[in-house]
Backbone as a ProteinNet text record, in pm:
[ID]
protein_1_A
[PRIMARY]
XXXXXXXXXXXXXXXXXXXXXXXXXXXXXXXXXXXXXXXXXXXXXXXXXXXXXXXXXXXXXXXXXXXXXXXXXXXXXXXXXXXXXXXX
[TERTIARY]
84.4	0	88.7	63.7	152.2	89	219.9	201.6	130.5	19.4	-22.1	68.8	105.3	163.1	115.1	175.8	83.7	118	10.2	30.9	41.1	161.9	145.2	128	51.3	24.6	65.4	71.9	125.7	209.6	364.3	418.9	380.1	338.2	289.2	139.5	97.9	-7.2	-36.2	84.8	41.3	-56.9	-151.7	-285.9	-344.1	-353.1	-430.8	-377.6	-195.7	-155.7	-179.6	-202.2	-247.5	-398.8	-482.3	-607.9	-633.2	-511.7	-502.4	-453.2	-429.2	-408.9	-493	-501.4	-597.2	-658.2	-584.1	-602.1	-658.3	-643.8	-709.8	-777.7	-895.1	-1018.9	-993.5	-912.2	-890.2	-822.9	-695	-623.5	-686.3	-798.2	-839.4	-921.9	-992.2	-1106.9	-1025.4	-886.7	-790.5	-771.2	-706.7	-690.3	-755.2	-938.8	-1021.6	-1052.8	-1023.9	-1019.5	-947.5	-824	-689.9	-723.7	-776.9	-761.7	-862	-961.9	-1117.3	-1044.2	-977.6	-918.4	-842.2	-709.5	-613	-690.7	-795.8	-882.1	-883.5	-826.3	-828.4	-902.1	-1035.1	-1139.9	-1252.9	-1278.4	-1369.2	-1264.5	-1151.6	-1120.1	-1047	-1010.7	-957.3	-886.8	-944	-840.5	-691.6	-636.2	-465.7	-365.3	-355.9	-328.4	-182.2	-146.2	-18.9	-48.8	4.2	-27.3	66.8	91.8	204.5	203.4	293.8	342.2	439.9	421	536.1	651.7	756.4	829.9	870.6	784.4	769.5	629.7	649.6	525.2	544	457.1	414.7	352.9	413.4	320.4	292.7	121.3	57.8	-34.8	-56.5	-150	-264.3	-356	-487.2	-529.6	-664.2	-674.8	-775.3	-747.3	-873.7	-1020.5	-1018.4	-1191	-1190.5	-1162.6	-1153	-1143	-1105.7	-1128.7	-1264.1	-1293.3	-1451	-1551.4	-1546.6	-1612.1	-1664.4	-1491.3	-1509.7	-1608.3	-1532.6	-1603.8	-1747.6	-1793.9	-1955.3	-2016.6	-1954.5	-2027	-2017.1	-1868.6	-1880.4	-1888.9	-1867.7	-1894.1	-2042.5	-2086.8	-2295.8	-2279.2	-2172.4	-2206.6	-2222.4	-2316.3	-2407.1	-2461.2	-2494.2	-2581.1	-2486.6	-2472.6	-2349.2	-2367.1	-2473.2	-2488.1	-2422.2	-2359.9	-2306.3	-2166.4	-2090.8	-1974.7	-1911.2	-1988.8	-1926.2	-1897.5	-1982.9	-1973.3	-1850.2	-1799	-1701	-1549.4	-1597.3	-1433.9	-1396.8	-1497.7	-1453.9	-1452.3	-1408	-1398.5	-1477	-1581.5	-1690.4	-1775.8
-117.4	0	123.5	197.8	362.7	453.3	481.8	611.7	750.5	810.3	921	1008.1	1122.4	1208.8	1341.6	1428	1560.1	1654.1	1712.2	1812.6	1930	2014.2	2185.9	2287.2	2341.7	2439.5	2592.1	2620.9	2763.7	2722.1	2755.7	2749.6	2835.6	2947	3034.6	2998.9	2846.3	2807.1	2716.4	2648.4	2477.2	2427.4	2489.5	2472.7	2391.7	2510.1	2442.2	2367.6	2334.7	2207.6	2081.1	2062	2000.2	1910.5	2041.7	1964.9	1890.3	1927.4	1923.1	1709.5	1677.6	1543.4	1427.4	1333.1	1247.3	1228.7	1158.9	1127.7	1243.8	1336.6	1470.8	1430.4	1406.9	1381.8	1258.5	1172.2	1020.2	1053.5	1136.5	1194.6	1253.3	1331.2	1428.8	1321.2	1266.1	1137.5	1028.5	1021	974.3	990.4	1128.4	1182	1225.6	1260.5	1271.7	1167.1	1048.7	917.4	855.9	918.8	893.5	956.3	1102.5	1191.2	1137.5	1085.5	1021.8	908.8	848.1	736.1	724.6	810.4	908.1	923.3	976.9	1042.3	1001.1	1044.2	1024.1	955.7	986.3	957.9	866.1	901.1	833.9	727.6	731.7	681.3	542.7	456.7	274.4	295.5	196.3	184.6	73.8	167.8	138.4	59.6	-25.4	-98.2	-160.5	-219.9	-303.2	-453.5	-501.9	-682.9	-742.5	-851.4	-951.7	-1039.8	-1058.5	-1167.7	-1341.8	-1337.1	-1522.6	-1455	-1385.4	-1328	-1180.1	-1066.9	-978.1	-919.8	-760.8	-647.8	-604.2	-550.6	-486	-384.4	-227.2	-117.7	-41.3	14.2	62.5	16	-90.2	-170.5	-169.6	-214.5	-270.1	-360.9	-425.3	-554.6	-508.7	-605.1	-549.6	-567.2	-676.5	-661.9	-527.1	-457.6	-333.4	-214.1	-225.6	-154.1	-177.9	-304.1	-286.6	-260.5	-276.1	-257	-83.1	-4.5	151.6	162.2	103.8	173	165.6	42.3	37.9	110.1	135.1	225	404.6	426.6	599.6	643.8	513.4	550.9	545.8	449.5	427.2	316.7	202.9	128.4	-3.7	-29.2	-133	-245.9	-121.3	-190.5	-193.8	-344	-342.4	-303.6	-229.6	-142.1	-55.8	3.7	171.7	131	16.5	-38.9	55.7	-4.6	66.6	201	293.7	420.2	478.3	395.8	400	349.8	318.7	253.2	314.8	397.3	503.5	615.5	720.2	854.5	945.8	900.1	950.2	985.4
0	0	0	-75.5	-97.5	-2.7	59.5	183.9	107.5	162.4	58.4	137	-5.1	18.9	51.6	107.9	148.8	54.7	-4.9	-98.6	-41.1	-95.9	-3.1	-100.3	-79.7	-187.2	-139	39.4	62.6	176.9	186.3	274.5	399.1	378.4	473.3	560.1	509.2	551.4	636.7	691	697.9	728.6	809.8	810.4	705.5	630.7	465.4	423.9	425.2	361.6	415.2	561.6	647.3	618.9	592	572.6	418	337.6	193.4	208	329.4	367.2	322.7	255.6	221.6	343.7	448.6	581.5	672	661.7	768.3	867.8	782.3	885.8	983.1	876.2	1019.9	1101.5	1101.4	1165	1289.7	1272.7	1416.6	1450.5	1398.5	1452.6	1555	1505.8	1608.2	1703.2	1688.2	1800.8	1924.6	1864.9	1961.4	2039.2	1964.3	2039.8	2133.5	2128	2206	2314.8	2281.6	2382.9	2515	2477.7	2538.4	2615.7	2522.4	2590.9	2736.8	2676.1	2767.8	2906.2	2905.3	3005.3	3158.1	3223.5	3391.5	3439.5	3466.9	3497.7	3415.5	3286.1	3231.4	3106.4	3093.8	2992.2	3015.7	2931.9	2939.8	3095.5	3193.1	3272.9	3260.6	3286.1	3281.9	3397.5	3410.9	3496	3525.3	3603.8	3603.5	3612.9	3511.7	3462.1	3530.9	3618	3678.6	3602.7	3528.2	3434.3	3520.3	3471.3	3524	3640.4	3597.8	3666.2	3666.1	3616.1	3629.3	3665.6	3600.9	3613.6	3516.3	3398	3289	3348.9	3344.6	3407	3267.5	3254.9	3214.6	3079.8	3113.4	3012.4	2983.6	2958	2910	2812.7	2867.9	2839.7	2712.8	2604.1	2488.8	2564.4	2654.3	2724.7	2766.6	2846.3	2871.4	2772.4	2648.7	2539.8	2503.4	2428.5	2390.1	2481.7	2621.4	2718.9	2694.1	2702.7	2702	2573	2471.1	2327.2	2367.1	2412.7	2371.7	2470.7	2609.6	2703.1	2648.3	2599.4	2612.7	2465.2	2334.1	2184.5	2133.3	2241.1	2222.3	2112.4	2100.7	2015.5	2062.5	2096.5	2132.2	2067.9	1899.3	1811.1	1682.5	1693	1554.4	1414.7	1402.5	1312.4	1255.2	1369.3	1415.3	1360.1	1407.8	1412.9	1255.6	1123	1004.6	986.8	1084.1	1088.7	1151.8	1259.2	1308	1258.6	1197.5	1139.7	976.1	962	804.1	889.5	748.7	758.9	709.7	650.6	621.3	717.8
[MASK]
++++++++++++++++++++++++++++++++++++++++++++++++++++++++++++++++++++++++++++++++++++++++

């Protein structure tokens, strides 16, 4: 698969070359997701795993991911699921 490239059309802009990104929109849809995630209080809890002969600090378990998604994304109804995974 070919990395898209970013087109710049004003150096004095990056803004606009920015949104000129194939990716743009997945890009902030990301990030708002990370950020939710990230979240102190409401977001994936982060834990320390004891392994065989250690500790793994700051993990999470995928049960604990789909858990968050379907409680704070409202996707419940696997309907929704396709809406979520484009950029449209």
């Amino acid at each position: 698969m070919a990395i898209p490239r970013l087109r710049v059309t004003s150096a004095d802009n990056p803004s606009s070359a920015a949104a000129q990104h194939p990716n743009y929109m997945i890009y902030l849809k990301m990030e708002a997701l990370v950020t939710m995630m990230l979240d102190q209080e409401t977001g994936v809890p982060i834990k320390t795993v004891k392994s065989f002969l250690s500790k793994v600090p700051s993990v999470f378990t995928g049960q604990d991911l789909i858990a968050w998604i379907m409680k704070n994304l409202d996707m419940a109804d696997l309907g929704k699921w396709p809406s979520f995974t484009t950029h449209k």
